[in-house]
Residue, then its C-alpha position, 0 to 999 in steps of 0.5 A: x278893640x279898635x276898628x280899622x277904617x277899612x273894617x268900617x267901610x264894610x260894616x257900612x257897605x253892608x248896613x247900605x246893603x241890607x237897608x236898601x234890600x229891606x226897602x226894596x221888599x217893602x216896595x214891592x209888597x206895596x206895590x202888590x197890595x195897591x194891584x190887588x186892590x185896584x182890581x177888587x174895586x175896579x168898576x169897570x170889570x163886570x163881575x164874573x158871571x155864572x152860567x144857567x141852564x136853559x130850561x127849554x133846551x135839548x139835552x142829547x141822550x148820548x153826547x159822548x156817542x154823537x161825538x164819536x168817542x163812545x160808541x152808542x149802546x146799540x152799536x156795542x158789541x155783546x160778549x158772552x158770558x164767560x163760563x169756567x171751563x167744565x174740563x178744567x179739574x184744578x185750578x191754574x193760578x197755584x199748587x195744589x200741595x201732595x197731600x191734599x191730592 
């Protein structure tokens, strides 16, 4: 079959095409490996540091309280224990069936 010369200019558009695309990733790929090795070996950036505890140092006993999210134990109010009502002969939350009346 014979190839017109317009059907291989389009083959040769797209081969352009598709190798140009190709070198554009293999560039961009490159260029992301020297980054990430510039800073790995940087020695002008401290390496990063983790923080101590100082020993002597007074920790709060409510922190959250002193913050006025939580209030603290003595200012929190006291619930009474919830009894089942004495009164109360079945129970609320279903049926009872007839025959177990």
């Amino acid at each position: 079959m014979a190839e017109t010369p317009r059907q291989q200019e389009g083959l040769q558009r797209v081969q352009i095409g598709l190798t140009g695309l190709a070198g554009v990733v293999l560039l961009v790929g490159l260029a992301n490996i020297v980054i990430d090795k510039a800073r790995i070996d940087d020695p002008s950036v401290p390496p990063p540091t983790v923080p101590t505890l100082d020993v002597n140092a007074v920790s709060p006993k409510e922190p959250l309280a002193e913050l006025g999210v939580q209030p603290a134990p003595e200012q929190a109010p006291i619930v009474p224990d919830l009894q089942p009502d004495p009164n109360l002969k079945k129970p609320m939350d279903r049926e009872i069936p007839p025959a177990s009346r």
